[in-house]
C-alpha positions as CSV (number, residue, x, y, z in Angstrom):
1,X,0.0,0.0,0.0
2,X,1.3,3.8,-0.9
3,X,2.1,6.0,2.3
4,X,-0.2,8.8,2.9
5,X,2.9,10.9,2.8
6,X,4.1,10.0,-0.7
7,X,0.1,10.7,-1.3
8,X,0.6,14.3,0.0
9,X,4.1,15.1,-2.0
10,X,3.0,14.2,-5.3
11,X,-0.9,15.8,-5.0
12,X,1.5,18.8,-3.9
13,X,3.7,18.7,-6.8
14,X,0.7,18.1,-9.5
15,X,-1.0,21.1,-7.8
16,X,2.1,23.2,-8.3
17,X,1.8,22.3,-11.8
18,X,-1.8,22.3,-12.3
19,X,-2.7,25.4,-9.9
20,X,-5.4,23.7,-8.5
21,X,-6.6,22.6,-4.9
22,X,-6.6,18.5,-4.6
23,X,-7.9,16.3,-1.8
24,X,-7.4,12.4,-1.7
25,X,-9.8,10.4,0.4
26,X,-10.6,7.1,1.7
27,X,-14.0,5.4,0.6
28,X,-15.6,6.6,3.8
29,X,-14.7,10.2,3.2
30,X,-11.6,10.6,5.5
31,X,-8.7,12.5,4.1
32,X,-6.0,10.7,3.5
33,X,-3.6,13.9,1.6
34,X,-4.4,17.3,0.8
35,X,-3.4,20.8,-0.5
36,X,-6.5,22.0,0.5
37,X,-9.3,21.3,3.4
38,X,-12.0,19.9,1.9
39,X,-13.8,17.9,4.9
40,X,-16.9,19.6,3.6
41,X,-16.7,17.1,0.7
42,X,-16.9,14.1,2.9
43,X,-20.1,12.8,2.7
44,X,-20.7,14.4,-1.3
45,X,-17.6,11.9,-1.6
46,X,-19.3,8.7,0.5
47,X,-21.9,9.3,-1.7
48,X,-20.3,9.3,-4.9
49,X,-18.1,6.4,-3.7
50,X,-21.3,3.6,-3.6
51,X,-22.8,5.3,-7.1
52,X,-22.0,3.8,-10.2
53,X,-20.1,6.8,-11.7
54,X,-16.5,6.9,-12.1
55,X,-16.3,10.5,-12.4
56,X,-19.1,13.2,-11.2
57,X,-19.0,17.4,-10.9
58,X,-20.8,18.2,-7.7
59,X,-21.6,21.7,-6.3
60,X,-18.7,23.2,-8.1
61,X,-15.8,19.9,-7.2
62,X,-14.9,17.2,-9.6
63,X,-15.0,13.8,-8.1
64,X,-12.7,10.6,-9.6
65,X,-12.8,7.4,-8.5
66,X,-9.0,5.5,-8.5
67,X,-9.0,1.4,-8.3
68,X,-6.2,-0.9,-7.3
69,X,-7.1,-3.7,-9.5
70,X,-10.8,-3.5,-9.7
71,X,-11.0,-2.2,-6.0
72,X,-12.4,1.5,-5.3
73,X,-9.0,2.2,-3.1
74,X,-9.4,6.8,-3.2
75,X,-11.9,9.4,-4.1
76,X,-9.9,12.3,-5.7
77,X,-11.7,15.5,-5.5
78,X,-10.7,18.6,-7.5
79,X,-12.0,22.3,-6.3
80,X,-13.2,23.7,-9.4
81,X,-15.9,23.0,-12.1
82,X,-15.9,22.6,-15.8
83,X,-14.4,21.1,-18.6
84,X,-10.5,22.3,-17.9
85,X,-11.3,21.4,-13.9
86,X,-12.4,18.0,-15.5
87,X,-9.4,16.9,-17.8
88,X,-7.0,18.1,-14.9
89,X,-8.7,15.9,-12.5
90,X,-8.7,13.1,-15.1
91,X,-4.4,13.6,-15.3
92,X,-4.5,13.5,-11.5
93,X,-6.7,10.7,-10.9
94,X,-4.7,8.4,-13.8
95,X,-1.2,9.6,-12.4
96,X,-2.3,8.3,-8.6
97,X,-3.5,4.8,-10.3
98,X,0.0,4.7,-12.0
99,X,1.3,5.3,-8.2
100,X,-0.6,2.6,-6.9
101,X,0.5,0.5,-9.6
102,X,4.1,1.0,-9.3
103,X,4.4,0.6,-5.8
104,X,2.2,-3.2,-5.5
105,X,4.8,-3.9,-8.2
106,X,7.8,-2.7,-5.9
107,X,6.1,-4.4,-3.1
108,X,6.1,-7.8,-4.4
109,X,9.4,-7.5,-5.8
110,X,10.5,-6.3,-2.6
111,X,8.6,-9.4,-0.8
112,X,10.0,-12.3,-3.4
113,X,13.5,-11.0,-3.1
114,X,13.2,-11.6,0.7
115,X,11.6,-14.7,0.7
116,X,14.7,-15.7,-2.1
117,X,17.5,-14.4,0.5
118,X,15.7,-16.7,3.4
119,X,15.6,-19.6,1.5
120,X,11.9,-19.9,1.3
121,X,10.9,-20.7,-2.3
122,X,10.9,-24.2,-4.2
123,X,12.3,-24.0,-7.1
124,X,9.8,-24.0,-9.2
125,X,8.0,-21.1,-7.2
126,X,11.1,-19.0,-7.9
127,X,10.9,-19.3,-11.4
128,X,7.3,-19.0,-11.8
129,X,7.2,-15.4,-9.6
130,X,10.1,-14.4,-11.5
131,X,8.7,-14.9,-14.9
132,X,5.9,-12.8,-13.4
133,X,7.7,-10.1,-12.1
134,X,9.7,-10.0,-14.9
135,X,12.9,-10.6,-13.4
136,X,15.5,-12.2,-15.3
137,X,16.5,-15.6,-14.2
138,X,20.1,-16.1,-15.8
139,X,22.2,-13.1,-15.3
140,X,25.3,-12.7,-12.5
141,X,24.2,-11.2,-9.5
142,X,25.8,-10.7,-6.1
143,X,24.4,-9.5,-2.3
144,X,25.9,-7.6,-0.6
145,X,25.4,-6.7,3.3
146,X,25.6,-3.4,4.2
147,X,25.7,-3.2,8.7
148,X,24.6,0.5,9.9
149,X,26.0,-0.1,13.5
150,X,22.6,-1.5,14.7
151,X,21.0,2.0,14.6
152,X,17.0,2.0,14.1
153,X,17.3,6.1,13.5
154,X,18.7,6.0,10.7
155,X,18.0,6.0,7.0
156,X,20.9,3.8,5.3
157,X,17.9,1.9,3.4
158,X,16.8,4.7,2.0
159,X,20.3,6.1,1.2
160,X,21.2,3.0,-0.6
161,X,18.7,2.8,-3.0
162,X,19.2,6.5,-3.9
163,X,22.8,6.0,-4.5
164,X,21.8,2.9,-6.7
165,X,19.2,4.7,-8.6
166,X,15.7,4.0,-8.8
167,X,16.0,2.6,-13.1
168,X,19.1,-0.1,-11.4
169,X,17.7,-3.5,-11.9
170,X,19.2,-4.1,-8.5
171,X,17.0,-4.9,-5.5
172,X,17.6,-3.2,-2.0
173,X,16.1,-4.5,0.8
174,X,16.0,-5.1,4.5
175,X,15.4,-8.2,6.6
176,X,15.8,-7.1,9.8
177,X,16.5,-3.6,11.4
178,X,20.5,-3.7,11.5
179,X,21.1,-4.7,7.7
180,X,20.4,-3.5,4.3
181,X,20.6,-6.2,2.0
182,X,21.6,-5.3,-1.8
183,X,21.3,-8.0,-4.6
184,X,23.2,-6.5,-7.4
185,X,22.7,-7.3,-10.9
186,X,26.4,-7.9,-12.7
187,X,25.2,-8.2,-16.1
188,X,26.7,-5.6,-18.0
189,X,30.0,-5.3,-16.4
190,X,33.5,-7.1,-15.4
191,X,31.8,-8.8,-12.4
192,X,34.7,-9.8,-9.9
193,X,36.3,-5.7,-10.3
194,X,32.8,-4.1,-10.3
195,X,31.7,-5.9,-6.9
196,X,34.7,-4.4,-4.5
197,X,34.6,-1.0,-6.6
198,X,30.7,-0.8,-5.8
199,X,30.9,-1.9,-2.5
200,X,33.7,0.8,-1.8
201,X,31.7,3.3,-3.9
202,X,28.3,2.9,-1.9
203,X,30.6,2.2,1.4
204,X,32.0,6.0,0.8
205,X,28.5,7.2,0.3
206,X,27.1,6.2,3.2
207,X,29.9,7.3,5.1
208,X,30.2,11.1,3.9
209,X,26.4,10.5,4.8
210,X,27.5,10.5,8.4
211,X,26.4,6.9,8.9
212,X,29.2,4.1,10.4
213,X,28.6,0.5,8.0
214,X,30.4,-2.3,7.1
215,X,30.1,-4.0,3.8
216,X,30.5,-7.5,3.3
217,X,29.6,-9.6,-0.1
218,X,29.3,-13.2,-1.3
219,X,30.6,-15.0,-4.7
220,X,29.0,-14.2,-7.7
221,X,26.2,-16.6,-8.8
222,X,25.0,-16.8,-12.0
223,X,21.4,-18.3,-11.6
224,X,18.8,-16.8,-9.4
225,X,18.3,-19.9,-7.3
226,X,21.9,-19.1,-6.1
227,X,21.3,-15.7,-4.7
228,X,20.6,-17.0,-0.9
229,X,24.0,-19.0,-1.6
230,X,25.8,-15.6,-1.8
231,X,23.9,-14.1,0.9
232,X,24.8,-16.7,3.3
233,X,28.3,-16.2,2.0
234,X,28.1,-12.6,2.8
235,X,26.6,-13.1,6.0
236,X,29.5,-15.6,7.1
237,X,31.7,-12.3,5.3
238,X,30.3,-10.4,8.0
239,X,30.8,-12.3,11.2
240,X,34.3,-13.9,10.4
241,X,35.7,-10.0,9.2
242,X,34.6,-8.6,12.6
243,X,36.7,-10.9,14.4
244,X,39.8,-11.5,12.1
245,X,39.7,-7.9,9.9
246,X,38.4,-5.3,12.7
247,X,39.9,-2.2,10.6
248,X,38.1,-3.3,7.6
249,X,35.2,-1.6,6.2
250,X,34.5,-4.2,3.2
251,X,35.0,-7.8,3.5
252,X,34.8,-10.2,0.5
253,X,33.7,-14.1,1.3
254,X,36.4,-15.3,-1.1
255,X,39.0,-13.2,1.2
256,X,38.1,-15.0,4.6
257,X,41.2,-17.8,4.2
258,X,41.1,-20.1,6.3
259,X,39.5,-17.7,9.2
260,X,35.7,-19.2,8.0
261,X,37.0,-22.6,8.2
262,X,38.2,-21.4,12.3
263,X,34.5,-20.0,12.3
264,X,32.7,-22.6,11.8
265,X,34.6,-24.9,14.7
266,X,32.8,-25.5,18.2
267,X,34.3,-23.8,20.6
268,X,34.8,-27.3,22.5
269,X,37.4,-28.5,20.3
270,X,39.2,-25.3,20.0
271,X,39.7,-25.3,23.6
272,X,41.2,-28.8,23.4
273,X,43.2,-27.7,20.6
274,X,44.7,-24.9,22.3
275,X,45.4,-27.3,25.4
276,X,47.1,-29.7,23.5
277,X,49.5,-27.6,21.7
278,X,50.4,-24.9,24.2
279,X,49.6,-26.9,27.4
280,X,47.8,-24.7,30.2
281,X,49.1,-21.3,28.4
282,X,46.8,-19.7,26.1
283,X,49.4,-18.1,22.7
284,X,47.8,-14.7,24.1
285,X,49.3,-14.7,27.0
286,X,52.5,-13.7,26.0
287,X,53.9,-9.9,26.8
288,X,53.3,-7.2,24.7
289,X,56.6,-7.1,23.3
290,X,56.8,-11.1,22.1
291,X,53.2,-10.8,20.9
292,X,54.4,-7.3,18.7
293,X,57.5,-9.3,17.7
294,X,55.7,-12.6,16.9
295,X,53.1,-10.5,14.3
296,X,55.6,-8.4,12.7
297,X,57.3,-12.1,11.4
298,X,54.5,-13.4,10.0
299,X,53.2,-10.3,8.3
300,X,57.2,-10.6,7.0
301,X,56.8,-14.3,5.6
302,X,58.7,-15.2,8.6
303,X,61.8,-13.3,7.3
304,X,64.4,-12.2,9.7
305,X,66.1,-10.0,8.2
306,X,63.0,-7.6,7.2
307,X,61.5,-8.4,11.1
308,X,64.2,-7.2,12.9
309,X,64.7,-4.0,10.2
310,X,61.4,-3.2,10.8
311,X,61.2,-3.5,14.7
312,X,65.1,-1.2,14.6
313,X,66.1,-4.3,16.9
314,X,69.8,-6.3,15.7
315,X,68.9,-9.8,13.9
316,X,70.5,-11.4,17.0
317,X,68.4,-10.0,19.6
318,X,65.4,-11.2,17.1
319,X,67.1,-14.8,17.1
320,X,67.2,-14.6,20.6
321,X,63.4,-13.3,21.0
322,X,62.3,-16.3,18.7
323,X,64.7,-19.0,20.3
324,X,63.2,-18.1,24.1
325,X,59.7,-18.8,22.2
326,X,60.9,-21.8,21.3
327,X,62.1,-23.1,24.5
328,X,58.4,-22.2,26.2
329,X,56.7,-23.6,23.4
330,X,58.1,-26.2,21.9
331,X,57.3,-23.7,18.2
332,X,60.2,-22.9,15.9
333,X,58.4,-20.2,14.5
334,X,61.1,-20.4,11.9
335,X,60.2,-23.7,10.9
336,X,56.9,-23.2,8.5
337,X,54.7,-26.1,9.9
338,X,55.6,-24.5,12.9
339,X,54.5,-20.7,12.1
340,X,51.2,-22.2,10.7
341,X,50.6,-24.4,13.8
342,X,51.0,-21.0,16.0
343,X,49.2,-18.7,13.5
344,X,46.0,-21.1,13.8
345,X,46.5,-21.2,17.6
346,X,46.0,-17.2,17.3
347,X,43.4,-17.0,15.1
348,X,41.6,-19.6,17.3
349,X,42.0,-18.1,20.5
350,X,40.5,-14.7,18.9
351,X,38.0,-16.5,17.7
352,X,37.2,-17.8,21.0
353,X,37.4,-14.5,23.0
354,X,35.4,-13.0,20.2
355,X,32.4,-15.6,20.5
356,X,32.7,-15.2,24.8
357,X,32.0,-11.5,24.5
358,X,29.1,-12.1,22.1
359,X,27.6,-14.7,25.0
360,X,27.1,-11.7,27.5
């Protein structure tokens, strides 16, 4: 159903055009959008509403009927008499039935592409409500999540299908009040550049908006039956890059590694995992200075050289750093199996603190 508000702008805009006072009412003469009072009109429009006429001039107003699909939905009443009062009030009247029209189209689009994301459509149902919405079926489409902080104030729905346009064969929806959900249609362009470069495009957006999001996106699929495949993708996108990429606005799915694999473990066997490797000490524990010294080899490929350039330390007093973590670990984080085994051991251990703070 239209808003009474979108009612009221566009009866205000036609009027500005037309010069003309409008009113918009409800089939039991209650005013739903005007320019103009015209509560005086109420019962000449209940009246009009159960006659058979689809248009009537009474006591110097014009009265149209406008139908949602064969249903009386308004009664649009136009202050003025006579044939120019008349034609105007026919415009109106057939530009509010467009309205209607448009938006029950929107609507159902807006309700299919939901029910696709949630996985609640056979097959055949998806096919047969997207050969009647027109949608096409076999083009390469991705989703996208865009987070807004949680924030019920603000207007990042709105925002997002302004900066996608409203001619983008795109849908933009919402499933719950945190997320905006964006199924964008890849047809006509490299797909794998122009995901990140729209997801850092409408990610800028947003942000110059004043409003704080995160972006995360799935594979792209190629068949519309895929499309909750890529939002469940996006959604993993989501949850794995607020625990392993904190300073990232925009994760992809395909970026993850193997941090959605450390994801999906119970946290059961990650605690035995860290028991048997590391004993009763948790890889965290270390001091500040071994954990700092510890990250800045791996992001080096474990080179020593670089690491202890990097840190202004001399290569020995690296060698010595990684020698004494040797000796409490039993980790040569020079040896490669070794660096992997303690990498995972981090990555777990985040993962665990991560999923703690979300139990309270």
């Amino acid at each position: 159903m239209i808003s009474n508000q979108i009612l009221q702008n566009t009866i205000e805009g036609l009027k500005g055009i037309a010069r003309v006072e409008l009113s918009v009412m409800d089939v039991d003469g209650k005013e739903v959008a005007s320019t103009m009072s015209m509560a005086n009109c109420s019962k000449a429009a209940v009246e009009f509403a159960v006659s058979p006429a689809d248009s009537q001039e009474i006591q110097g107003y014009q009265y149209f009927k406008i139908y949602d699909e064969q249903q009386l939905e308004y009664i649009l009443v136009v202050a003025g008499g006579g044939e120019d009062f008349y034609v105007i009030g026919k415009m109106v009247a057939f530009q509010i039935q467009n309205l209607l029209v448009a938006y029950k189209e929107r609507f159902d689009k807006d309700n299919f592409v939901k029910n696709l994301l949630l996985d609640n459509l056979l097959l055949v149902d998806i096919y047969s409500r997207s050969k009647k919405l027109h949608i096409q079926t076999d083009v390469p489409r991705v989703v996208m999540i865009v987070e807004n902080g949680g924030s019920k104030d603000n207007n990042a729905l709105e925002l997002t299908r302004s900066h996608f346009g409203t001619n983008s064969r795109d849908f933009i929806t919402a499933v719950d009040e945190s997320n905006v959900i964006v199924v964008k249609d890849l047809s006509d362009v490299n797909a794998v550049k122009e995901v990140d470069k729209s997801a850092r495009s409408l990610c800028a957006f947003l942000q110059k908006e004043g409003l704080k999001v995160r972006i995360a996106y799935g594979t792209v699929i190629q068949e519309i039956k895929e499309v909750s495949k890529s939002y469940k993708e996006a959604k993993m996108a989501l949850d794995v890059g607020k625990i392993f990429f904190e300073d990232r606005d925009i994760v992809a799915y395909s970026e993850l590694g193997i941090g959605r694999l450390i994801y999906q473990l119970p946290i059961p066997l990650c605690k035995m995992f860290i028991r048997e490797i590391f004993g009763g000490k948790s890889p965290d524990e270390f001091d500040e200075e071994t954990l700092t010294t510890i990250y800045k080899f791996f992001e080096n490929s474990l080179n020593v050289s670089e690491t202890s350039r990097q840190l202004f330390i001399h290569r020995n007093t690296l060698v010595y750093r990684l020698d004494k973590l040797q000796k409490s670990t039993n980790l040569d984080l020079r040896v490669f199996e070794d660096a992997i085994t303690f990498k995972i051991a981090l990555m777990v251990v985040q993962y665990m603190k991560y999923m703690e703070n979300m139990e309270f």
